[in-house]
C-alpha positions as CSV (number, residue, x, y, z in Angstrom):
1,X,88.9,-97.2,39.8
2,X,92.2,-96.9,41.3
3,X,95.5,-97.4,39.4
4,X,98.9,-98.2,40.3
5,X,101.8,-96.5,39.8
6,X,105.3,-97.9,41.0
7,X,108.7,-96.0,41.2
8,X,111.1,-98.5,41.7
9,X,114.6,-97.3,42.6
10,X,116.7,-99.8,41.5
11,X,117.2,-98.2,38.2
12,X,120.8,-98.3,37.3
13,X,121.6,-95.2,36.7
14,X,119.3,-94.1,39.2
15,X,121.2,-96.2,42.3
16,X,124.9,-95.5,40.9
17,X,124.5,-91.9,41.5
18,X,122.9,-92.7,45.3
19,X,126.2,-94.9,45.8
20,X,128.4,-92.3,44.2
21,X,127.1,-89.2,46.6
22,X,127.1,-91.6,49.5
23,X,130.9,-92.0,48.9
24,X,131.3,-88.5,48.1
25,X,129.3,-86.8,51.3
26,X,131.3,-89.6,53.3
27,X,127.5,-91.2,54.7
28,X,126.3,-94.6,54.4
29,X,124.2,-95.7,51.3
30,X,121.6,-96.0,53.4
31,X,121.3,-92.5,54.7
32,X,122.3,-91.4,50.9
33,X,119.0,-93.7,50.1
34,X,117.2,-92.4,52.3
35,X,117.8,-88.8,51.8
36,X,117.1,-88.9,48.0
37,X,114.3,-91.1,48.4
38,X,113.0,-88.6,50.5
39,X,113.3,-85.5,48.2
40,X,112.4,-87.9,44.9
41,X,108.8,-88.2,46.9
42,X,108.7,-84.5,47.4
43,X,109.6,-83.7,43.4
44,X,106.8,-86.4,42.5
45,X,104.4,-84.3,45.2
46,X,104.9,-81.1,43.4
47,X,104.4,-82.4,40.0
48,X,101.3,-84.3,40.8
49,X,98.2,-81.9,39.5
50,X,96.4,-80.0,41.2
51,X,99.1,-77.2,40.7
52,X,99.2,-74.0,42.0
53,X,98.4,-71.0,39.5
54,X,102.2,-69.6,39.6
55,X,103.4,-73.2,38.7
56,X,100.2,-73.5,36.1
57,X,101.9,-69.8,34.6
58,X,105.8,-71.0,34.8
59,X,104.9,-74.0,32.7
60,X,103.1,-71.9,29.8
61,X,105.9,-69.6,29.7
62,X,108.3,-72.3,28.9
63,X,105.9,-74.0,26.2
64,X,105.2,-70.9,24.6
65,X,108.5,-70.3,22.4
66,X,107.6,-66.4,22.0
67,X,107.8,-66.2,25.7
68,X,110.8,-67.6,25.6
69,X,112.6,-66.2,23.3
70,X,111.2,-62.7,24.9
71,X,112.9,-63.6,28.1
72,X,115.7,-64.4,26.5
73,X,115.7,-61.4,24.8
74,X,115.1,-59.2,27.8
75,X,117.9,-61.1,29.5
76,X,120.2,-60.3,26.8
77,X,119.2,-56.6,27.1
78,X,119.4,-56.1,30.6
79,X,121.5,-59.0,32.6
80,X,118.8,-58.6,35.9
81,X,116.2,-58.9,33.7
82,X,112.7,-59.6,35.9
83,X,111.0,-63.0,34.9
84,X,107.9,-61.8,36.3
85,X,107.9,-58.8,33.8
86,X,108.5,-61.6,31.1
87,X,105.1,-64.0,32.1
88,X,102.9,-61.0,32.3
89,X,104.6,-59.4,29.3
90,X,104.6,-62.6,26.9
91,X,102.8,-64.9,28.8
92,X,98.7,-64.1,29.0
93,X,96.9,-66.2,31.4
94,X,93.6,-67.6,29.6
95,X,91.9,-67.5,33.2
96,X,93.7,-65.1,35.1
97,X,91.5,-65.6,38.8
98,X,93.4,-68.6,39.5
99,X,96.8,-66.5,39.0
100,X,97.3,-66.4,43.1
101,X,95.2,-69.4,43.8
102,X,97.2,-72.0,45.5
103,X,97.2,-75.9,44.5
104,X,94.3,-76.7,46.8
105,X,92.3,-74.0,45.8
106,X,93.0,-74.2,42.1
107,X,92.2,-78.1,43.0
108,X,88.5,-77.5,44.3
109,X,87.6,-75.2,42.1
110,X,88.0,-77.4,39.1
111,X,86.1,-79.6,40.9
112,X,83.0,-77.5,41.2
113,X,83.2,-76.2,37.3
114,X,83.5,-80.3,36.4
115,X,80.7,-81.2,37.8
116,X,78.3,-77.7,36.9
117,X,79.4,-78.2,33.5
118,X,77.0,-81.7,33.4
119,X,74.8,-80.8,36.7
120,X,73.0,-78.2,36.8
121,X,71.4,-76.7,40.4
122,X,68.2,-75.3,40.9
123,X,67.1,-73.3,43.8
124,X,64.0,-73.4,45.3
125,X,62.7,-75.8,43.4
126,X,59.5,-77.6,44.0
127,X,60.0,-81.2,43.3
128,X,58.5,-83.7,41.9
129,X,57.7,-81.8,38.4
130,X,54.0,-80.5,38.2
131,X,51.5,-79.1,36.0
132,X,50.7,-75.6,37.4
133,X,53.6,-73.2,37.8
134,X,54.6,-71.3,41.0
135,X,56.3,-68.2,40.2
136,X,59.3,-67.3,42.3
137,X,61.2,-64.0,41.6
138,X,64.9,-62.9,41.5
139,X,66.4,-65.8,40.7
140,X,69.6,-66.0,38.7
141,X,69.7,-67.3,34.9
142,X,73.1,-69.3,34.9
143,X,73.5,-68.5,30.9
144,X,72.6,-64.8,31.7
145,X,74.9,-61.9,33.5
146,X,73.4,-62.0,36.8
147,X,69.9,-60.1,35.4
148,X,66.9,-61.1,37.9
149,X,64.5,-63.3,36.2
150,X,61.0,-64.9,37.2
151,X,61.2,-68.5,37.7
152,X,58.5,-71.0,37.3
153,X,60.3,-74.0,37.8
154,X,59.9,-77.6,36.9
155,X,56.7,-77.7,35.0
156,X,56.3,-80.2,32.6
157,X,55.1,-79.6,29.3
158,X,55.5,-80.3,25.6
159,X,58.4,-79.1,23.1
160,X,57.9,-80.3,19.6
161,X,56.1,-83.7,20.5
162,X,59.1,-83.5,23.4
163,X,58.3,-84.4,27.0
164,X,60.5,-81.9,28.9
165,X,60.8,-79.8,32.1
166,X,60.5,-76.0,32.0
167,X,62.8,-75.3,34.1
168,X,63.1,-71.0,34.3
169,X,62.0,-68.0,31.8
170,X,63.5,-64.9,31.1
171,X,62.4,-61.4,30.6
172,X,63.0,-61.6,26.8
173,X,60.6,-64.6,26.6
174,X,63.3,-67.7,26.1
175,X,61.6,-70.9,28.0
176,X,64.6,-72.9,29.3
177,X,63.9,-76.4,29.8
178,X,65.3,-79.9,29.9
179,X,64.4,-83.6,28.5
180,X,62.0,-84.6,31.2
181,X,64.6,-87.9,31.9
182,X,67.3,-85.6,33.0
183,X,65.1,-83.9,35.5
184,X,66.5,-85.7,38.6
185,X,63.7,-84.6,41.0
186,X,65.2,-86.4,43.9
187,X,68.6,-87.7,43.6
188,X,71.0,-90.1,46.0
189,X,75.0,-89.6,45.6
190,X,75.1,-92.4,43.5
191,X,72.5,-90.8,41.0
192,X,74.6,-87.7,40.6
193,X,77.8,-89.9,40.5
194,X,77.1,-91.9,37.5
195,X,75.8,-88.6,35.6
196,X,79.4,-87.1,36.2
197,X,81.5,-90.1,35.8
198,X,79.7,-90.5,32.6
199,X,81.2,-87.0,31.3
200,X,84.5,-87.7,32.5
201,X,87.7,-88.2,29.6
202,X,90.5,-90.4,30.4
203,X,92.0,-87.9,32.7
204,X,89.0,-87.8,34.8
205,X,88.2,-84.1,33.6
206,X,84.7,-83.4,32.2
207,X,84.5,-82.7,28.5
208,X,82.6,-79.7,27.4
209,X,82.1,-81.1,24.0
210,X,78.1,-80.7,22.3
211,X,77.7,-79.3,26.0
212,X,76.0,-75.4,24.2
213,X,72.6,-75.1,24.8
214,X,69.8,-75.8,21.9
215,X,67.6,-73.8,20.8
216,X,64.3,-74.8,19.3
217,X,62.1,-71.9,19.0
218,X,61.6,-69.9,22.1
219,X,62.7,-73.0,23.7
220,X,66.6,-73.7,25.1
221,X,67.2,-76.4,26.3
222,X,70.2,-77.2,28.8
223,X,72.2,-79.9,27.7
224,X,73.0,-81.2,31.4
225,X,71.0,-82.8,34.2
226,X,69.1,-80.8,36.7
227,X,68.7,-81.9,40.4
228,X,67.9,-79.5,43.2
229,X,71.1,-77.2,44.2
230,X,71.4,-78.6,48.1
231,X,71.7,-82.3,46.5
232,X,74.5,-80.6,43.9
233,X,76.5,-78.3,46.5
234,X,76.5,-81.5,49.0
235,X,77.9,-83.8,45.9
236,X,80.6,-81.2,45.0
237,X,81.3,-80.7,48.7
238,X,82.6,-84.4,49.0
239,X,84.1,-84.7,46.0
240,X,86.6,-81.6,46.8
241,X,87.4,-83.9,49.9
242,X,89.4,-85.7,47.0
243,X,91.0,-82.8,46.2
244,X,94.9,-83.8,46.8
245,X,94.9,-87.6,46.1
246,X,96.9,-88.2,43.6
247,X,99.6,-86.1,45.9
248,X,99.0,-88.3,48.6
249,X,99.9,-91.3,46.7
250,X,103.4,-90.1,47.2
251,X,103.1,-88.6,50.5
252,X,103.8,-92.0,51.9
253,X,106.9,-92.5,50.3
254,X,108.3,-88.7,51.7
255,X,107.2,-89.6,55.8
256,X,108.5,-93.2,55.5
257,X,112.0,-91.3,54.2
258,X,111.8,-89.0,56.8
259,X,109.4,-86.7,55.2
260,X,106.9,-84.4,57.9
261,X,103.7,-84.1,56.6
262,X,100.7,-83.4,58.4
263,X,97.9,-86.1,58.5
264,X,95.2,-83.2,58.6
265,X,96.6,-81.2,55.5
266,X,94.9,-81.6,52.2
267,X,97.7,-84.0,50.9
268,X,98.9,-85.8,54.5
269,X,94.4,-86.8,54.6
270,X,95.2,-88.9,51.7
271,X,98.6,-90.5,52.8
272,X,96.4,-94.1,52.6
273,X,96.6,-93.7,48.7
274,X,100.4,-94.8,48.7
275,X,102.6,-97.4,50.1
276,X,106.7,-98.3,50.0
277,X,107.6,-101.8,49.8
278,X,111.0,-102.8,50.6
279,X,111.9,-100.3,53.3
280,X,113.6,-100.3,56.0
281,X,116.2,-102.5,53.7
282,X,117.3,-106.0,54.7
283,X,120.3,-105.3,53.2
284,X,122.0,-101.6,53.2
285,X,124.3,-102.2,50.5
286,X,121.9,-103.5,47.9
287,X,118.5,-101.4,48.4
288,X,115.6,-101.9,46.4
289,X,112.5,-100.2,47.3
290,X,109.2,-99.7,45.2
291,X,107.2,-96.5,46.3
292,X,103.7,-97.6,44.9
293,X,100.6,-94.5,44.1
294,X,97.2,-96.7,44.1
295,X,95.4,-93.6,44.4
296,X,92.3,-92.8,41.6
297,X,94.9,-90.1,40.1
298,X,97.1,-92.7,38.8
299,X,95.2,-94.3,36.5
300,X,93.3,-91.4,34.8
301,X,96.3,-88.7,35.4
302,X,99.4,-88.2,33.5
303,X,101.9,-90.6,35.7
304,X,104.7,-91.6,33.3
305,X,105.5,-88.2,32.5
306,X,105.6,-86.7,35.8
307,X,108.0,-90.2,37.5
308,X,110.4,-89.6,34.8
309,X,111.0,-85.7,35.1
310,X,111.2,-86.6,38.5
311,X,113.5,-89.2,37.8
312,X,115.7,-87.2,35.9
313,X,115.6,-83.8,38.1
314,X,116.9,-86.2,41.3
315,X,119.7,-87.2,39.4
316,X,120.9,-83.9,37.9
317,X,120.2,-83.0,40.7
318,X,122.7,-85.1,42.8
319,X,125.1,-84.7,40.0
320,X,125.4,-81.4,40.8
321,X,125.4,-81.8,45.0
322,X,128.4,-84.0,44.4
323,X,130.2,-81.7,42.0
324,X,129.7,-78.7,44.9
325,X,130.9,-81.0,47.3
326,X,134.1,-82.0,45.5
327,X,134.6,-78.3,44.7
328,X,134.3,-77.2,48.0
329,X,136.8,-79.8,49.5
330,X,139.1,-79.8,46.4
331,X,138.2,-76.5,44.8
332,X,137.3,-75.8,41.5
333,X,139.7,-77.6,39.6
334,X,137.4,-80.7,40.9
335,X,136.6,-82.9,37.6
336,X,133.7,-83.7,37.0
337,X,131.7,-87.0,36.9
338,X,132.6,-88.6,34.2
């Protein structure tokens, strides 16, 4: 379900410091609107997860006080001292593939481990179950480390009074199986939707809690569902199409302010999710716009934190434009704003 999110820039504070760099850059409040408005959009884009793995790495530097304090350290020591030698130094990356990944890919990628961590794909499989197995070699054991394995999948049988689903074997004799009612021989969208949603937290992630496999004898059973891989790989495939959503929500905003943005691009596809009210202005000396995110992202993401940094970074930020303006038409004995 979609939430809303609404950045209203009427905030006091907010709209003094529009009027005061209008006055300052010697434009019309309007244009001053219009400009910030446009680069408030484009802070709320970049904070908006997915993130990219060098903006993922930047922001476990800074809440990791050792790091810090390293840095600060190395600065001290040497004043050109090389922030990137700091990260890798002080910094370790838990999962250090996504490192180079950008937001996108970073994006789709947690799709696809969401949704394997509760859904689990089998290839070749014969569906419905059935009694007699077919043996089919060199497939892959997901829990193992890419070791060949013979295969007899989905045969039903007993475990401890159980009715479950072998599902594979491996050399070393452990049956892996599943409770027969999360055997989803042949599944629609909808059937694959409601077992993900089902795992999903708050912030639409999938928890991995009492996700380990049990054992029970020879037997280990997988503590997911298991459909046939094409039905899987298709259901992840349109789910990444999501991918950039939340980003969207705010895209709107940035091409109504004069943002470009292509309508093709991973963020630009999802431009729909958002909408500005109160733009263009009836009145330009008294603007009030709300920039509204109704996009999935804004109900199970964390919103309130990312609109306020980007709140606050637009306005330190014009603080300082006006201050380099003043300096460079007054010099630097320019006061600043009070």
């Amino acid at each position: 379900m979609a939430g809303i999110i609404k950045v209203t820039t009427n905030e006091p504070q907010f709209s003094a410091f529009i009027k005061k760099y209008a006055a300052v850059a010697m434009i019309t409040y309007r244009s001053a609107f219009e400009a910030q408005g446009r680069e408030l959009c484009s802070r709320l884009m970049k904070l908006t997860p997915p993130l990219s793995g060098q903006s993922i790495k930047r922001g476990m530097w800074h809440r990791d006080p050792e790091s810090l304090a390293s840095y600060k350290a190395i600065l001290i020591a040497d004043n050109e001292g090389d922030m990137k030698k700091a990260f890798e130094a002080f910094s370790p990356f838990r999962d250090p593939d996504i490192e180079d990944m950008s937001a996108k890919q970073i994006g789709e990628r947690r799709v696809e481990k969401d949704i394997r961590r509760v859904l689990k794909g089998v290839k070749g499989a014969t569906m419905p179950t059935r009694d007699n197995p077919t043996v089919i070699i060199s497939q892959t054991n997901p829990r193992s480390q890419g070791q060949d394995i013979q295969v007899d999948w989905g045969v039903r049988q007993k475990c401890q009074g159980r009715d479950a689903i072998r599902i594979y074997a491996d050399r070393g004799g452990n049956v892996y199986g599943v409770d027969a009612s999360k055997f989803i021989s042949n599944p629609t969208p909808g059937d694959l939707a409601k077992v993900h949603d089902a795992a999903r937290g708050k912030r639409g992630r999938v928890t991995t809690a009492g996700s380990k496999d049990l054992v029970v004898g020879r037997w280990r059973w997988l503590n997911m569902a298991v459909a046939p891989e094409g039905a899987v790989q298709a259901y992840i495939d349109k789910k990444k199409l999501n991918v950039g959503q939340g980003r969207g929500g705010w895209a709107a905003g940035f091409k109504v302010f004069g943002g470009k943005i292509s309508a093709k691009g991973w963020v630009g596809r999802h431009i729909g999710a958002g909408e500005v009210r109160g733009w263009p202005p009836e009145n330009n000396t008294n603007i009030k716009v709300a920039i509204i995110n109704n996009s999935a992202w804004a109900s199970n993401g964390d919103p309130d934190r990312i609109v306020d940094n980007a709140m606050e970074f637009r306005k330190r930020d014009m603080e300082r434009m006006i201050q380099r303006i003043l300096e460079k038409r007054w010099g630097e004995e320019a006061e600043r704003i009070p």
